[in-house]
SENUDO-314531 format. One record per residue (C-alpha): residue number from 1; residue in one letter; y, z, x. Coordinates in steps of 0.1 Angstrom, whole numbers. Example, Ala and Ser with C-alpha at 12.3 -4.5 7.8 and 13.67 -1.06 7.14 Angstrom:
<resi=1&resn=A&v=-45&w=78&u=123>
<resi=2&resn=S&v=-11&w=71&u=137>
# end
This chain:
<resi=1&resn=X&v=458&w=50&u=158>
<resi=2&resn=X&v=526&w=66&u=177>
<resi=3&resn=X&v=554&w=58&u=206>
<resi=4&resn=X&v=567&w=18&u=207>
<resi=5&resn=X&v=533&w=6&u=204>
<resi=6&resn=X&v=523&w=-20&u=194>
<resi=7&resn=X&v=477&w=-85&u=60>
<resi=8&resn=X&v=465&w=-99&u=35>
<resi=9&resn=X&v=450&w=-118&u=62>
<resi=10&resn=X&v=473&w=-127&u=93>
<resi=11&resn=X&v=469&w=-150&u=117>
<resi=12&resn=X&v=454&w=-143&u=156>
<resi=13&resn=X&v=482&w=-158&u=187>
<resi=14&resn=X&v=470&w=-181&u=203>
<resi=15&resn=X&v=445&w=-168&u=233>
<resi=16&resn=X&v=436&w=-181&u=267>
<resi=17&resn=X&v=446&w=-215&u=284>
<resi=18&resn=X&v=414&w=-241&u=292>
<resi=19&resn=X&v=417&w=-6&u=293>
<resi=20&resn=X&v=346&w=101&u=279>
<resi=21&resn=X&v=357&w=131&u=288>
<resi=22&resn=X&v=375&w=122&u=319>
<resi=23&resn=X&v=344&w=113&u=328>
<resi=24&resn=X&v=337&w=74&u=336>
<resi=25&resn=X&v=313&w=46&u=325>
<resi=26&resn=X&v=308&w=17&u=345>
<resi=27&resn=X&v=289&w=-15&u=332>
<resi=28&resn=X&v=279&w=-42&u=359>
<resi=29&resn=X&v=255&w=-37&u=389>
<resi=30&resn=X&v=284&w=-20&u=406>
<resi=31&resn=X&v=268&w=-34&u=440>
<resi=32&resn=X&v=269&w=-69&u=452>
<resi=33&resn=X&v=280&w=-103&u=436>
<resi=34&resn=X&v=244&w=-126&u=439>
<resi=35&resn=X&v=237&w=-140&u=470>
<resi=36&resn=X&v=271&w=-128&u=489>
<resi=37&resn=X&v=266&w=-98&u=500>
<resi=38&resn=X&v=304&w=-87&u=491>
<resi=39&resn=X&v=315&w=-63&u=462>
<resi=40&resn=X&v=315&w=-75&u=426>
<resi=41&resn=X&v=358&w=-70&u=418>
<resi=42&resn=X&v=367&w=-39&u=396>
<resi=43&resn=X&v=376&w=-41&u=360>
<resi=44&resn=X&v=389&w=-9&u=348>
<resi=45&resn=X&v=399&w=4&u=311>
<resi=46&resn=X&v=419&w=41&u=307>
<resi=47&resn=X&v=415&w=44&u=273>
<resi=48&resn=X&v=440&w=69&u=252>
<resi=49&resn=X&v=408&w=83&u=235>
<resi=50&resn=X&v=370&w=82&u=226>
<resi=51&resn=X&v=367&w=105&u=203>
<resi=52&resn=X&v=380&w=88&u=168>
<resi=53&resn=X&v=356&w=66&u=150>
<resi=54&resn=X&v=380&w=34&u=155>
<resi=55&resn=X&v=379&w=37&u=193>
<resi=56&resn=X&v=340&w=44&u=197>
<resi=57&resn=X&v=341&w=11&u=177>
<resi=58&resn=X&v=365&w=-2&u=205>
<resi=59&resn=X&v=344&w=14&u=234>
<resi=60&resn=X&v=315&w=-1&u=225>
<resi=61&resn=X&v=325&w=-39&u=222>
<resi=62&resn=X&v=340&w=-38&u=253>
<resi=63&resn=X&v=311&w=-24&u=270>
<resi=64&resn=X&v=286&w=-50&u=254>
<resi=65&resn=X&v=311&w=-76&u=261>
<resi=66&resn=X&v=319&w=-64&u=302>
<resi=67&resn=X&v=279&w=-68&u=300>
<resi=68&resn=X&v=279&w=-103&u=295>
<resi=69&resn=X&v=298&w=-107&u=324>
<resi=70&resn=X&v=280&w=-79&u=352>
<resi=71&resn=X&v=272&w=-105&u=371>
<resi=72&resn=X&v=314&w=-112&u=375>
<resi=73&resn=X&v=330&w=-77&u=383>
<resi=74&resn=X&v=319&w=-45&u=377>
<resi=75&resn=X&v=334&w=-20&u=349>
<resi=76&resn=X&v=346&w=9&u=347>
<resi=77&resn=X&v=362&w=35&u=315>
<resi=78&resn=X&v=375&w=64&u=318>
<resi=79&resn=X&v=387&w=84&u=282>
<resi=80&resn=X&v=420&w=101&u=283>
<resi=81&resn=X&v=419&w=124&u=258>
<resi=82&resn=X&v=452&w=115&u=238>
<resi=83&resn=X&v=469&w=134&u=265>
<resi=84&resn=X&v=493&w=113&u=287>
<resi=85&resn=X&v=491&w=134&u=318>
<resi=86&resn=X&v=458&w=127&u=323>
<resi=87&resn=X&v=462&w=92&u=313>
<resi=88&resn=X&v=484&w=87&u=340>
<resi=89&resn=X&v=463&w=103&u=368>
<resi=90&resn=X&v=437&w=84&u=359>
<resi=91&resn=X&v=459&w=55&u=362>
<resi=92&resn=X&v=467&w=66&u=396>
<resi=93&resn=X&v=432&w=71&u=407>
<resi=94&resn=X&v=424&w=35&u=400>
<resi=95&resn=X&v=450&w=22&u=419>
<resi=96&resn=X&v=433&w=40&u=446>
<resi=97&resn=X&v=403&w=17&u=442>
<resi=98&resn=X&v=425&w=-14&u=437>
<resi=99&resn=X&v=411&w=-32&u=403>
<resi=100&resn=X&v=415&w=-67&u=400>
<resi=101&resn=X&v=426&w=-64&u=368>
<resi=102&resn=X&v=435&w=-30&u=351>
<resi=103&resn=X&v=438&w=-26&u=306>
<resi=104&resn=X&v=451&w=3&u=292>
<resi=105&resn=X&v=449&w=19&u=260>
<resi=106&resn=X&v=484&w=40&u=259>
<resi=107&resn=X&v=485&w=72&u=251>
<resi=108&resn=X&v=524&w=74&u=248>
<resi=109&resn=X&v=552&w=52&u=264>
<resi=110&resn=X&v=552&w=85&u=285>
<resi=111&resn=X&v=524&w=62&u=309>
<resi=112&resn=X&v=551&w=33&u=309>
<resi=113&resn=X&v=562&w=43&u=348>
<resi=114&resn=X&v=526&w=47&u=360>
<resi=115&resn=X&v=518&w=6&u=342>
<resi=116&resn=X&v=547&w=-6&u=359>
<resi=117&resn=X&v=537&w=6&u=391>
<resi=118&resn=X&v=502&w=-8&u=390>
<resi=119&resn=X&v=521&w=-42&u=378>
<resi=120&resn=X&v=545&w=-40&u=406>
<resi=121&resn=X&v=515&w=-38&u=431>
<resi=122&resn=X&v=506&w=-70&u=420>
<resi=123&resn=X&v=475&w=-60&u=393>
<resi=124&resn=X&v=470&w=-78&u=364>
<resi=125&resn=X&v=477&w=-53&u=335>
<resi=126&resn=X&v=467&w=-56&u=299>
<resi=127&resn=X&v=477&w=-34&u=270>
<resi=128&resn=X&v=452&w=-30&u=244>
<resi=129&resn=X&v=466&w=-14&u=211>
<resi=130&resn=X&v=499&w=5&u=219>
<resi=131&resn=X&v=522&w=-7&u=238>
<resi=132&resn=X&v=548&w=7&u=265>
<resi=133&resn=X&v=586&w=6&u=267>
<resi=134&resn=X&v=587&w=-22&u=296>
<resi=135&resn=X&v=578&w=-57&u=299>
<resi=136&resn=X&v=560&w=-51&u=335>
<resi=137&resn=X&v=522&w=-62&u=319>
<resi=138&resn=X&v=505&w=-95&u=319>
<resi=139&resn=X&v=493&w=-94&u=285>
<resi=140&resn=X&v=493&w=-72&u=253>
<resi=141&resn=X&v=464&w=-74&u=225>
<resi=142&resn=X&v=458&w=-58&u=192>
<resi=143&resn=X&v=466&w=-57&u=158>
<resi=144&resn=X&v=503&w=-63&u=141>
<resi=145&resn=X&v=505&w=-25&u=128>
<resi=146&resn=X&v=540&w=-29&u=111>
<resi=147&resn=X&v=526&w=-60&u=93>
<resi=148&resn=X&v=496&w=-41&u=78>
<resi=149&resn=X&v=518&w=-12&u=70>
<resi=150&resn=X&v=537&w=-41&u=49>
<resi=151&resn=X&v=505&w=-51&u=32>
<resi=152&resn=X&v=498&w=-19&u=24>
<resi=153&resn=X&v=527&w=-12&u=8>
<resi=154&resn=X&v=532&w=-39&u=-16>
<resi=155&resn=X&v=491&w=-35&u=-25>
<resi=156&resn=X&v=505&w=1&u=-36>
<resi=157&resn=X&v=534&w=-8&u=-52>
<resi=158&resn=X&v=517&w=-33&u=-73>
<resi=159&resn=X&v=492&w=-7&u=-76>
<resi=160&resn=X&v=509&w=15&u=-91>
<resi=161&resn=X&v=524&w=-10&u=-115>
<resi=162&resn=X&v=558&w=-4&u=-99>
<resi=163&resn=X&v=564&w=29&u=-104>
<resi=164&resn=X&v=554&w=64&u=-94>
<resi=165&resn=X&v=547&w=82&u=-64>
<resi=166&resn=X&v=534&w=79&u=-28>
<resi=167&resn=X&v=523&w=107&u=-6>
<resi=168&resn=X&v=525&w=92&u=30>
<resi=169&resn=X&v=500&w=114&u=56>
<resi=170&resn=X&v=506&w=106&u=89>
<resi=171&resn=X&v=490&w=95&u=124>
<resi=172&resn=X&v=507&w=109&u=156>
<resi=173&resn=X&v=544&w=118&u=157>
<resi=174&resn=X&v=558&w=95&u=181>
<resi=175&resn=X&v=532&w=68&u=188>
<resi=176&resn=X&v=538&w=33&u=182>
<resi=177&resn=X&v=510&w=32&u=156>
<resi=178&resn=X&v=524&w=55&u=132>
<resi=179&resn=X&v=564&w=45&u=136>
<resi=180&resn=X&v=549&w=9&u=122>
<resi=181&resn=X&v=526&w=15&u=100>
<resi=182&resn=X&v=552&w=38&u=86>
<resi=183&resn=X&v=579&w=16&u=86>
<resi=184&resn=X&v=560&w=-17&u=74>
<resi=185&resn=X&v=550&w=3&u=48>
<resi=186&resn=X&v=581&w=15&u=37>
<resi=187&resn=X&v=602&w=-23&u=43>
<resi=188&resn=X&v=573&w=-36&u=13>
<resi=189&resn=X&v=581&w=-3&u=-10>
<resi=190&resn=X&v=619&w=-15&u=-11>
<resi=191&resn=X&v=606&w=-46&u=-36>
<resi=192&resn=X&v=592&w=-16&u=-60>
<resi=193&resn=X&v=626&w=2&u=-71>
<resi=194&resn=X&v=605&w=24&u=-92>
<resi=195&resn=X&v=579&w=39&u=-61>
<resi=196&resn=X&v=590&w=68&u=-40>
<resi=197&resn=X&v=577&w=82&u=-13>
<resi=198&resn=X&v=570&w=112&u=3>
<resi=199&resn=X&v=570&w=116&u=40>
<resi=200&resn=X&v=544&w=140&u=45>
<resi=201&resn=X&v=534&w=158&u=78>
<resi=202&resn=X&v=517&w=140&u=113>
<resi=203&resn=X&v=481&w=149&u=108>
<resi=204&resn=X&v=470&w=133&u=142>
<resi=205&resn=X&v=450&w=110&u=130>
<resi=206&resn=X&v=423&w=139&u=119>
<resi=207&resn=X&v=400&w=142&u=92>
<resi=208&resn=X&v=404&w=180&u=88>
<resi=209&resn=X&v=442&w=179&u=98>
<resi=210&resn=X&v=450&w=156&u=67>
<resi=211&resn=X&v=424&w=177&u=44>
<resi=212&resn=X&v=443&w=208&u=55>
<resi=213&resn=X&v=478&w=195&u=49>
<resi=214&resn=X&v=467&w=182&u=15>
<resi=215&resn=X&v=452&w=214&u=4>
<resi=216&resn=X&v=485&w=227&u=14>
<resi=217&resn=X&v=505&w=202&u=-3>
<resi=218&resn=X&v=481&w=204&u=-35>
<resi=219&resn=X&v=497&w=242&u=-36>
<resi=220&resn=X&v=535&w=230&u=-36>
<resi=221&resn=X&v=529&w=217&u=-69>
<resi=222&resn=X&v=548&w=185&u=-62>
<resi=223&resn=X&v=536&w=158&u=-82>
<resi=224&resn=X&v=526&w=120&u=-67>
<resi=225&resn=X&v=500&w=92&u=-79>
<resi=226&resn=X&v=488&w=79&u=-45>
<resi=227&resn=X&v=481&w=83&u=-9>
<resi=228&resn=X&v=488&w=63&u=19>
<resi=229&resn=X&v=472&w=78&u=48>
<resi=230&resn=X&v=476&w=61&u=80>
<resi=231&resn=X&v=440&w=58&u=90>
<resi=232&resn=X&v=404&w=58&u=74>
<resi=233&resn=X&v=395&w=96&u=84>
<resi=234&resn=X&v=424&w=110&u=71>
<resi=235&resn=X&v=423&w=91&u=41>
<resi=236&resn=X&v=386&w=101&u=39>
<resi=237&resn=X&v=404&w=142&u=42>
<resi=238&resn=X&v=429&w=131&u=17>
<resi=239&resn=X&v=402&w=128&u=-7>
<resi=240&resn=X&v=381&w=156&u=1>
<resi=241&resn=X&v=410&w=176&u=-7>
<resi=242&resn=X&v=413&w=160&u=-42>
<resi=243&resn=X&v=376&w=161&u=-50>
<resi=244&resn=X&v=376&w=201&u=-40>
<resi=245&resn=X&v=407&w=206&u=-61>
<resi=246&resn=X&v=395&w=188&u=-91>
<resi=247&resn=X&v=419&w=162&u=-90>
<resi=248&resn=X&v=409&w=127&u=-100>
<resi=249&resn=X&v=426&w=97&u=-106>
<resi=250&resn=X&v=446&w=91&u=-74>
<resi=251&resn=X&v=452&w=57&u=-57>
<resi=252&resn=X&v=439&w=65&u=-19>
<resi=253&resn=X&v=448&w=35&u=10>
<resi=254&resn=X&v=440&w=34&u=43>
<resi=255&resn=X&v=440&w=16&u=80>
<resi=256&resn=X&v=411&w=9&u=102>
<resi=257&resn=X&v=382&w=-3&u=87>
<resi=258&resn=X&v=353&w=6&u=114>
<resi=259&resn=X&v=332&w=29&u=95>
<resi=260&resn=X&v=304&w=25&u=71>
<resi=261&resn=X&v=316&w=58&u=58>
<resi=262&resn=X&v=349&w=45&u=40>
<resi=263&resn=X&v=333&w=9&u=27>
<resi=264&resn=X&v=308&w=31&u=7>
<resi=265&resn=X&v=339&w=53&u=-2>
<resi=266&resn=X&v=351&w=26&u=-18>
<resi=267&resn=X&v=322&w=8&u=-32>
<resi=268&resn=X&v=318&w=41&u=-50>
<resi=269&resn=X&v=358&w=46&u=-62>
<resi=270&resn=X&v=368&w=77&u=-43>
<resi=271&resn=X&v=393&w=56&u=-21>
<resi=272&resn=X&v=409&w=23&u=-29>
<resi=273&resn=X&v=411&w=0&u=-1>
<resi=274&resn=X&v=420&w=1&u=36>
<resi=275&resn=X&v=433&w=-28&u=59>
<resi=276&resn=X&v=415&w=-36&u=88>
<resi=277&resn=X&v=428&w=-26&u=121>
<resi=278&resn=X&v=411&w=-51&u=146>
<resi=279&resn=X&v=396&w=-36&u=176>
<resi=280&resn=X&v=407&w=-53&u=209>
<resi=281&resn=X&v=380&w=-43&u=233>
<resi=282&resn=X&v=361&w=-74&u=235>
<resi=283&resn=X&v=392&w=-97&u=236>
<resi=284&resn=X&v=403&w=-78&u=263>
<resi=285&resn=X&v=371&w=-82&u=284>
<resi=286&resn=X&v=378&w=-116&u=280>
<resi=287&resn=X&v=410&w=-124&u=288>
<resi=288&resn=X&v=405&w=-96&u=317>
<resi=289&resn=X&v=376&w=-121&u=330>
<resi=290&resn=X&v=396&w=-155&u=324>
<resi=291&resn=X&v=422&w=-137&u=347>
<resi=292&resn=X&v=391&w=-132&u=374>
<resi=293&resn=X&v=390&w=-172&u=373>
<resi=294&resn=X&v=426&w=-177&u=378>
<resi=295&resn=X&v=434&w=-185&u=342>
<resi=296&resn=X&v=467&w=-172&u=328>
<resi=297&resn=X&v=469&w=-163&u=289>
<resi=298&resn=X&v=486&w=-186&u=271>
<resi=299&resn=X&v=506&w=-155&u=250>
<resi=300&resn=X&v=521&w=-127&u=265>
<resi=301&resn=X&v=510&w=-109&u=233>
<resi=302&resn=X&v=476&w=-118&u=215>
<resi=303&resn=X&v=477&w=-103&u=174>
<resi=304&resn=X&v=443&w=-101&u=161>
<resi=305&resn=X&v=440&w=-108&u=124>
<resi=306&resn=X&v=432&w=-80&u=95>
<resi=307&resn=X&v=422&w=-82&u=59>
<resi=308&resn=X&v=422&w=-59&u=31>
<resi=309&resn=X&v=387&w=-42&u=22>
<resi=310&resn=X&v=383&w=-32&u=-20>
<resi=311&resn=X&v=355&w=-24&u=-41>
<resi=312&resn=X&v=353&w=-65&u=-52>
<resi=313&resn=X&v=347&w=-74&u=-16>
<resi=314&resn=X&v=333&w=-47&u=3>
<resi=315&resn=X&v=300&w=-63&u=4>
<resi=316&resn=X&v=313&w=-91&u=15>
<resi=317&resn=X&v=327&w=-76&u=43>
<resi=318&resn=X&v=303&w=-55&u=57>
<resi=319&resn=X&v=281&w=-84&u=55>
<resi=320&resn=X&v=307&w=-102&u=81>
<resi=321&resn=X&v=311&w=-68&u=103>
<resi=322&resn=X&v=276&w=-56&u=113>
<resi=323&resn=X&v=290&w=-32&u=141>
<resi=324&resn=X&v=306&w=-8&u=123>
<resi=325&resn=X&v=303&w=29&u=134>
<resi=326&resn=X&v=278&w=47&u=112>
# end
């Protein structure tokens, strides 16, 4: 999953010391702590979307992880639907229940005023993924997207041999995500004077979108040697594209890294490699509980390390990541 949000393998910060269909889900026993009598405190998660393969990933750590701890606080997410607006009411109707500690999953820095105002009233915010165009949070966590979109790009360029050229499809115009992946990707392309690249449309982040645009782009006639797509899905439509056109012999890299679906695309050659994109559900659960305790994070941001995925390791790797989506 671009707005300011925020290889081979990189290296996580350092963590702790000592955020479906507007519809919400709640872990915990959502009545009373044991033996008290008073309420177990609210943890609540607005999260940008559920829909994309990455975030169900994302959903359901945090879930299993806030369920380790239902005896603590109760929780409580609510799926935004990529659309701001809503992100931000929902936002608003948590502050009406007064969290303890509030994570969110920006949609757009368009939710930055509606963050800061929960962080003004004194609630512990963490940003999980994207980030917002304000320091007013206690903690960010996720993935260094600009550093994958460097390791990306010099896999491709070396790839390629040094030479040739690199259709780019991309996420969302305008979230953080895309922005860095983009531009990662195309700071590691400078050391290959002989790649170009072509910045091709915003597919959303959609599997159809990018199959669409590349059936389009197929038609233009242009010629390239690779893809670059800025997730697994549309990578995945990339290559449908290709396959239905009859045309072989294209490198194919993408981000994320959840799905079974791509690691057996690439155990069986139809796309390249992808770069995991480290979910941050569970970490935030944790650092969202530690806060519960009175413990402060040691980082204000928390980067969770990646790797690259190709056909020599893939077993390997999904040998080390049991919950991928299926």
């Amino acid at each position: 999953m671009k707005i300011r949000w925020m290889g081979w393998v990189l290296v996580a910060g350092a963590a702790l010391a000592g955020c479906s269909g507007g519809q919400s889900e709640v872990s915990g026993d959502g009545g009373s702590a044991a033996g008290s009598g008073a309420e177990l405190p609210l943890v609540a998660f607005a999260q940008a979307n559920s829909q994309d393969p990455w975030r169900q990933v994302f959903d359901a750590e945090m879930k299993a992880t806030a369920a380790t701890h239902d005896k603590e606080f109760r929780f409580e997410l609510q799926d935004a639907q990529d659309d701001a607006n809503k992100q931000i009411g929902l936002i608003e109707t948590y502050l009406v229940k007064s969290p303890k500690v509030l994570l969110v999953s920006p949609c757009e820095v368009a939710v930055t005023m509606a963050v800061e105002t929960a962080y003004d009233r004194g609630i512990p915010v963490i940003l999980l993924d994207r980030a917002i165009e304000s320091e007013k949070y206690t903690c960010w966590i996720g993935g260094d997207n600009e550093q994958i979109g460097r390791a990306a790009g010099k896999f491709m360029g070396e790839k390629l041999g040094g030479k040739g050229t690199v259709l780019m499809v991309q996420g969302l115009a305008g979230a953080t995500p895309t922005e860095q992946r983009r531009n990662g990707f195309l700071e590691a392309i400078k050391e290959f004077p002989g790649v170009t690249v072509i910045e091709g449309d915003f597919c959303d982040y959609q599997r159809q979108k990018a199959r669409s645009y590349m059936e389009t782009f197929l038609q233009s006639g242009k010629a390239f040697d690779a893809v670059y797509a800025h997730n697994d899905e549309m990578a995945i439509g990339a290559y449908l594209a290709l396959e239905a056109s009859g045309v072989k012999g294209k490198a194919i890299v993408g981000i994320d890294a959840c799905q079974q679906e791509i690691v057996d695309y690439i155990k069986a050659g139809k796309v390249t490699a992808t770069f995991k994109y480290p979910t941050p559900g569970a970490k935030g659960i944790e650092v969202a509980a530690a806060l519960l305790k009175g413990e402060t994070p040691k980082e204000k941001k928390i980067v969770l390390e990646t790797e690259i995925v190709t056909a020599e390791n893939a077993d390997e790797f999904l040998a080390k990541n049991t919950n991928l989506a299926k």
